[in-house]
C-alpha positions as a printed NumPy array, in Angstrom:
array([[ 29.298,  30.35 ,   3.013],
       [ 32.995,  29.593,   3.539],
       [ 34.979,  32.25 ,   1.705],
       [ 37.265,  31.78 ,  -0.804],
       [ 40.907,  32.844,   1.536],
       [ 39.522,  29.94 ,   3.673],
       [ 39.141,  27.062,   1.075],
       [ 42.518,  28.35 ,  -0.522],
       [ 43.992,  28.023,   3.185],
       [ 42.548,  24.627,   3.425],
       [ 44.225,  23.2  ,   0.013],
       [ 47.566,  24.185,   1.022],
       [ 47.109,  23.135,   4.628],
       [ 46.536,  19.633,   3.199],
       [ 48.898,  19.647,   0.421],
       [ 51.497,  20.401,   3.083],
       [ 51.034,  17.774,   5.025],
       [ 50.918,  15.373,   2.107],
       [ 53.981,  17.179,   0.879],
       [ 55.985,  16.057,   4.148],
       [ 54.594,  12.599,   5.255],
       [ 55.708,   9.98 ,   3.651],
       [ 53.62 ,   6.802,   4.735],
       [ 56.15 ,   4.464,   3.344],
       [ 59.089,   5.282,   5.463],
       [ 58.881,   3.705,   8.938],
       [ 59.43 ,   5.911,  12.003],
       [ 63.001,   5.363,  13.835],
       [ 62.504,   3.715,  17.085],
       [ 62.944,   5.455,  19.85 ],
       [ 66.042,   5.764,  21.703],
       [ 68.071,   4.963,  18.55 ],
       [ 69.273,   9.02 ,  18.328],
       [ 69.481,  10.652,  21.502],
       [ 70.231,  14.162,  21.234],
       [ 72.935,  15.269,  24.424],
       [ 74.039,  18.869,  23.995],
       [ 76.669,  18.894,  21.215],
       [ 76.784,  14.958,  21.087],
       [ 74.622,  12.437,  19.662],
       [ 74.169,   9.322,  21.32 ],
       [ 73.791,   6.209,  18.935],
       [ 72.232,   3.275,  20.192],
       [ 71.16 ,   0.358,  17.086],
       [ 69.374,  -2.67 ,  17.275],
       [ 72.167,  -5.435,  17.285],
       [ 70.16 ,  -7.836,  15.422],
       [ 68.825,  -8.345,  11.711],
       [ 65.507,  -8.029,  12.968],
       [ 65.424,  -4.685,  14.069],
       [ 67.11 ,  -1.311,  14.117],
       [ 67.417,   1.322,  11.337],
       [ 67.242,   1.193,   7.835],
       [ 69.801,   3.387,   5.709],
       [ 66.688,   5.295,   4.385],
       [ 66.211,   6.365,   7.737],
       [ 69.827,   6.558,   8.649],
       [ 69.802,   9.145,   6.112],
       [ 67.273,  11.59 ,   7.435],
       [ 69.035,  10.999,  10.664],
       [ 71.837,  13.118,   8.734],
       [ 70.161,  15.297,   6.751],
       [ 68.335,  16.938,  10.281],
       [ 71.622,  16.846,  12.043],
       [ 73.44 ,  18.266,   9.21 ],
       [ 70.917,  20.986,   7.089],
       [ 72.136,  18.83 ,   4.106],
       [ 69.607,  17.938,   1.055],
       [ 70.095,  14.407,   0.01 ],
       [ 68.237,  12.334,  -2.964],
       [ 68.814,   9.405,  -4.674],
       [ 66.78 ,   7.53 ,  -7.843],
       [ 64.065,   5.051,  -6.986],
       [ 66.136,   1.537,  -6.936],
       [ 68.877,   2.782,  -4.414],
       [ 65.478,   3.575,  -2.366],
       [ 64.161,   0.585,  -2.631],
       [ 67.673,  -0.596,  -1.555],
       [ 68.154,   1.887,   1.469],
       [ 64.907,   0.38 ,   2.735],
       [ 66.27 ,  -3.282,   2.543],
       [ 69.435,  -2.412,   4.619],
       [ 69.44 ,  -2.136,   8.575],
       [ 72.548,  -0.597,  10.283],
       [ 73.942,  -2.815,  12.43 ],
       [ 76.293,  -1.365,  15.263],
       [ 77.423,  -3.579,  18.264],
       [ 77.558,  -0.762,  21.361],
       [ 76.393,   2.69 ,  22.386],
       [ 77.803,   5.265,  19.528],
       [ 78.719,   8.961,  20.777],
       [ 79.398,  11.205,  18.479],
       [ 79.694,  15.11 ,  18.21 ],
       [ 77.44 ,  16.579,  15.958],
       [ 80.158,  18.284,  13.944],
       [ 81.637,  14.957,  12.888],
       [ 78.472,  13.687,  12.052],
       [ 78.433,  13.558,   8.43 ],
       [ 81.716,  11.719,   8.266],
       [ 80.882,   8.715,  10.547],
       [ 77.368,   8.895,   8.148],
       [ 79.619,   8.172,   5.351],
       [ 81.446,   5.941,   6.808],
       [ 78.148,   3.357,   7.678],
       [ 77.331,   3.941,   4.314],
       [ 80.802,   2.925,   2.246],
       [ 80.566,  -0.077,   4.526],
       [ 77.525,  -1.186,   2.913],
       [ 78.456,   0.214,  -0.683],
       [ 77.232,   3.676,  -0.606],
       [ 78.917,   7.168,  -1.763],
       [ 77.538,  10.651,  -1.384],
       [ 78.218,  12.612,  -4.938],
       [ 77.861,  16.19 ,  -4.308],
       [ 75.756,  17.639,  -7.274],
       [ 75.411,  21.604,  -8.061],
       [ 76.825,  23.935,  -5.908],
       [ 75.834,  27.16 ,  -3.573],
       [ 72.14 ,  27.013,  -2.836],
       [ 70.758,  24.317,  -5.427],
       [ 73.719,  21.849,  -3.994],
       [ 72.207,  18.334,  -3.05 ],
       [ 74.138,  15.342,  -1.933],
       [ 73.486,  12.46 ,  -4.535],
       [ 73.462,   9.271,  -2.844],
       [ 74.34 ,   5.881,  -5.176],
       [ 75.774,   2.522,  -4.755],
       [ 79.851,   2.706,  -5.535],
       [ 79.715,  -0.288,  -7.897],
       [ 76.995,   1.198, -10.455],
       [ 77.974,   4.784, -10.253],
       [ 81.211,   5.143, -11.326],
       [ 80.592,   7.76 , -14.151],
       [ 78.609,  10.129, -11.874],
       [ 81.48 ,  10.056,  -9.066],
       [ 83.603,  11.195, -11.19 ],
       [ 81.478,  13.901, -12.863],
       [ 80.808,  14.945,  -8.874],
       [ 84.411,  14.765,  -8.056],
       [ 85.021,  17.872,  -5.657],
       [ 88.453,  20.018,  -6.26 ],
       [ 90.391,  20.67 ,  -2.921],
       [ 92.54 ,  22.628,  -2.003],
       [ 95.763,  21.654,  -0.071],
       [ 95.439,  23.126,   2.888],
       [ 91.65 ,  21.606,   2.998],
       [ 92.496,  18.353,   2.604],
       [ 92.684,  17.125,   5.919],
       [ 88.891,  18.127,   6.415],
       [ 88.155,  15.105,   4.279],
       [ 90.432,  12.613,   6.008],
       [ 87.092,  11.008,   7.683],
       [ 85.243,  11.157,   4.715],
       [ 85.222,   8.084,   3.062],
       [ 82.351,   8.706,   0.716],
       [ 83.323,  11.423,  -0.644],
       [ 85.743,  11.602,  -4.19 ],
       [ 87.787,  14.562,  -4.319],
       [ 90.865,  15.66 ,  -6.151],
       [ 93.534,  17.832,  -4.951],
       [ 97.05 ,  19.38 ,  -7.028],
       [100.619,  19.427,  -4.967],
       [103.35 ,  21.567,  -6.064],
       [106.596,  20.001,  -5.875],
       [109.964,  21.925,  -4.306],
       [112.606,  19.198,  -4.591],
       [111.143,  15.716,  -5.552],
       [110.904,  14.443,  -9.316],
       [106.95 ,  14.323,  -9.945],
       [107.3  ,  10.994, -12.717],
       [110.023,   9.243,  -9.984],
       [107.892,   9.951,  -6.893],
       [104.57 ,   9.303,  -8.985],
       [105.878,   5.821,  -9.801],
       [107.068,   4.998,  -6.023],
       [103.387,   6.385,  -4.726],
       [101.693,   3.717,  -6.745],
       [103.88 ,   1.224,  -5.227],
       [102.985,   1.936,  -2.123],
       [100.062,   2.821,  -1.753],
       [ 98.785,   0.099,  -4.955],
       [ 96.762,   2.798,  -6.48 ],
       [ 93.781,   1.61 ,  -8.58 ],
       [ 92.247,  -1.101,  -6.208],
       [ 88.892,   0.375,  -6.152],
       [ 85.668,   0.451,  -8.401],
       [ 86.153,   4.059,  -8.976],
       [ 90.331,   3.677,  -8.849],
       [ 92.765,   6.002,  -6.56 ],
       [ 95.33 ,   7.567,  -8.48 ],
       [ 98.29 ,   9.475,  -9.423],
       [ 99.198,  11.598, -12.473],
       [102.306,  13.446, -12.228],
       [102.256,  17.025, -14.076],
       [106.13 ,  17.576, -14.878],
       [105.383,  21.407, -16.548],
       [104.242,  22.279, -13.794],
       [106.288,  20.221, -11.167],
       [103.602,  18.941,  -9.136],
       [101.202,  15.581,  -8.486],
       [ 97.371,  15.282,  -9.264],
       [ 96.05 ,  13.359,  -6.776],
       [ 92.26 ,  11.602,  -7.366],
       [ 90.641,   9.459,  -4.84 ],
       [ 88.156,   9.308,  -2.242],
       [ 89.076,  11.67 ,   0.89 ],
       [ 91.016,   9.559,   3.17 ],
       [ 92.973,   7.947,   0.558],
       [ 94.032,  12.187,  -0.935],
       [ 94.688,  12.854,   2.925],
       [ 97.108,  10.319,   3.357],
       [ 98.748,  10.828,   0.249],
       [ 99.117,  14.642,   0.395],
       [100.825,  14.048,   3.916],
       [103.344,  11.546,   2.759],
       [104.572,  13.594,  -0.288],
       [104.207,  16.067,   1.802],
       [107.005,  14.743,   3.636],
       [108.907,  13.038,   0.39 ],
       [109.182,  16.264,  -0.82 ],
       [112.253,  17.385,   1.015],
       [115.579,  18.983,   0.269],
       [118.348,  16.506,  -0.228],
       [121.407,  16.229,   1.503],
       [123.987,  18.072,   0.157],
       [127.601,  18.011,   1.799],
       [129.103,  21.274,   2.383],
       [132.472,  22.356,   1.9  ],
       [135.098,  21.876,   4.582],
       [138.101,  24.329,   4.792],
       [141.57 ,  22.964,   6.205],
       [145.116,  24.182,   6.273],
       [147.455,  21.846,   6.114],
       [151.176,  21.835,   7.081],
       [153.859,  20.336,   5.333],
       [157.118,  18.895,   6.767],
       [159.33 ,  17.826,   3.866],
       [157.175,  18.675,   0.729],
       [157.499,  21.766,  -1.218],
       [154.031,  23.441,  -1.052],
       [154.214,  24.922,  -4.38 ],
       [154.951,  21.586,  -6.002],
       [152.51 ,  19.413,  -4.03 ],
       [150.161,  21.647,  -4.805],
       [150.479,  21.491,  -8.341],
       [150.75 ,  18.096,  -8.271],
       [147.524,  17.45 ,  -5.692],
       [145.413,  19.354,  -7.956],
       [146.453,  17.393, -10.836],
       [145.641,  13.982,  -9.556],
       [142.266,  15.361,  -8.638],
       [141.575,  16.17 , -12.146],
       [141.92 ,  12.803, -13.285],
       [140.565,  10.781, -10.639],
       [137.24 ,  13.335, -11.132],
       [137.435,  12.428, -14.62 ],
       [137.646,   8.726, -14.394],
       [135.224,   8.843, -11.734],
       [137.532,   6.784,  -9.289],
       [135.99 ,   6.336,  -5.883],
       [138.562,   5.377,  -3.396],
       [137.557,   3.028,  -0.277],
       [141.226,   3.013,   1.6  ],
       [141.15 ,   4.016,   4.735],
       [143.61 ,   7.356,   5.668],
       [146.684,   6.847,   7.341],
       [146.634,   2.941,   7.903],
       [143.297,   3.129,   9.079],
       [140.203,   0.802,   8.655],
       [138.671,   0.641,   4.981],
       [136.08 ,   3.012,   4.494],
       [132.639,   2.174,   2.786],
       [132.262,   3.189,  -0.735],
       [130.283,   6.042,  -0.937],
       [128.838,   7.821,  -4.015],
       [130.973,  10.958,  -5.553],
       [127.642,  12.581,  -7.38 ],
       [126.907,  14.818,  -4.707],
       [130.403,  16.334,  -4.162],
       [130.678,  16.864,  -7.666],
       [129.196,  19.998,  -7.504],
       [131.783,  21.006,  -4.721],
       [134.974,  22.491,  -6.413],
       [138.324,  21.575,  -5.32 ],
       [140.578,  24.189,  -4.806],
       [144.423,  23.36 ,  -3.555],
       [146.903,  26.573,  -3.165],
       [149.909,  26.983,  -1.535],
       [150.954,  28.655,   1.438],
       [154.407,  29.817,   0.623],
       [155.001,  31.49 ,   3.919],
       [154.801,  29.109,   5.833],
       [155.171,  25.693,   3.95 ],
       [151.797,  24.412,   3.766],
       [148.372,  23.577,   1.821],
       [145.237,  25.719,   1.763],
       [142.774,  23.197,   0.447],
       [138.784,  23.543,  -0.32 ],
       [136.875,  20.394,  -1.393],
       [133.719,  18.171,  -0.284],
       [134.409,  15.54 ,   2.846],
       [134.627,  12.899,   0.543],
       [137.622,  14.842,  -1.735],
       [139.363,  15.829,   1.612],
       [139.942,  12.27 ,   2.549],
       [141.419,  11.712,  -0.644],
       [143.853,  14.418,  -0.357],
       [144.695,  13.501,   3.022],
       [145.367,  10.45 ,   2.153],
       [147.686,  11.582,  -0.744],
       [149.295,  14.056,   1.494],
       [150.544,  11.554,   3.865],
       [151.97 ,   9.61 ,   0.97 ],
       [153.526,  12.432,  -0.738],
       [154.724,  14.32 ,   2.448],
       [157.899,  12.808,   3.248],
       [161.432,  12.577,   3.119],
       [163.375,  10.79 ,  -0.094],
       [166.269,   9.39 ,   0.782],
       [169.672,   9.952,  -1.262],
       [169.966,   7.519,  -4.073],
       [173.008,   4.918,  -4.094],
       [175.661,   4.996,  -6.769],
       [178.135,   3.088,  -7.872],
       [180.382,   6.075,  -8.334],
       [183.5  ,   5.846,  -5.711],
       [186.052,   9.007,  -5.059],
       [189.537,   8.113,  -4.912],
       [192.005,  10.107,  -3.179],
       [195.616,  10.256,  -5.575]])
């Protein structure tokens, strides 16, 4: 009589093995996947006829990579219908695996869509153009200094926040979706800028965040600011007192009018106009050296040229007026 421990050892034997065979998927040929230390070696069928389906492409991953993957029944029956096709032998480290997996599949209009998290995590697989609601639901948060581990990850939608130190986030928002022509996609990259807070959202699938972190990354730098420059200046027939006062008049009121000179100094060659905004938090400061005759003058490059140039003009001799008075001797 068989006992009861063996017939019970029996019906999960079989159920096991009818748990993990699945008659329907074809085996992969050998020779496609070569294991070589920490390197896989990829070699395809280069025709229609042959070569790997995407079903299979995807247990491929999921044995190199310890990842669970599932998808509904019609993007099985369209994994089946697929075959990679890959001109050449592939090597690839193991570790990079799962990007260049997601990179076969956005070429033929797949996305992986992360789903749960910890222990009951799976990878949803879908086709882009149907899924659109459930990438987004999946969308991963990343942090900035993660980001560039999704740079090769092209199936994968993530989001990401950068804080801004010096750039406006609406003004450098606006030039980002020039550039980069956010919104192309079925799913749409994009920007959002967050002016409480002074940064950029950033939403998109990893490459696309990657490249955009690293050029606000470097858009968001301090501006140039001109710095003060310090001079003393001797005088040879102008009272310093007097110039002085009169110099920091004529300041005043070409600050006020906003007059931007373009004369060159002394004679020379015209200068470029050149905007006054940034030197107008530079203060101008002209005081007089009464010792020895000359100017002690504070102000931004572009206000010392100016009052160079009036210094040179101002600085000289006046002659003695003619009259029309005579002195007769009686």
């Amino acid at each position: 009589m068989i006992s009861s421990a063996t017939l019970l050892l029996t019906f999960f034997t079989a159920f096991a093995m009818g748990a993990t065979q699945d008659p329907s998927a074809p085996p992969i040929e050998e020779g496609a996947v070569v294991e070589e230390g920490d390197y896989l070696i990829l070699n395809f069928d280069e025709t229609d006829a042959g070569g790997l389906t995407l079903r299979q492409f995807v247990k491929v991953c999921q044995h190199n990579t310890g990842l669970n993957f599932t998808y509904d029944a019609q993007t099985k029956s369209t994994l089946d219908s697929i075959k990679l096709l890959l001109y050449g032998e592939k090597r690839i480290r193991k570790s990079d695996f799962y990007s260049f997996f997601q990179i076969m599949l956005k070429v033929n209009g797949f996305v992986c869509i992360p789903q749960g998290a910890g222990e009951l995590a799976v990878v949803l697989i879908a086709q882009e153009a149907t899924a659109v609601a459930k990438i987004k639901e999946g969308m991963l948060f990343v942090d900035l200094e993660d980001i560039q581990d999704f740079a090769s990850q092209p199936g994968t939608y993530i989001t990401t926040v950068i804080r801004l130190r010096w750039a406006d986030p609406s003004d450098l928002t606006n030039n980002l979706r020039n550039a980069f022509q956010g919104g192309r996609g079925t799913t749409g990259d994009s920007f959002a800028p967050l002016a409480q807070e002074s940064a950029i959202l950033i939403q998109g699938y990893g490459p696309f965040v990657a490249a955009a972190a690293r050029m606000i990354q470097r858009l968001d730098s301090e501006p140039d600011r001109p710095k003060a420059e310090f001079r003393k200046i001797p005088l040879q027939e102008a009272s310093a007192e007097e110039l002085a006062e009169l110099l920091t008049q004529i300041m005043e009121d070409l600050s006020a009018a906003g007059i931007a000179e373009s004369g060159g100094r002394r004679g020379g060659p015209a200068r470029p106009p050149t905007s006054s905004a940034a030197s107008a938090s530079i203060e101008v400061k002209i005081l007089a050296n009464t010792r020895d005759n000359s100017l002690i003058v504070t102000a931004a490059p572009e206000d010392m040229e100016k009052i160079l140039d009036l210094i040179a003009e101002l600085d000289t001799t006046i002659a003695e007026p003619e009259t029309n008075y005579r002195i007769y001797q009686l």
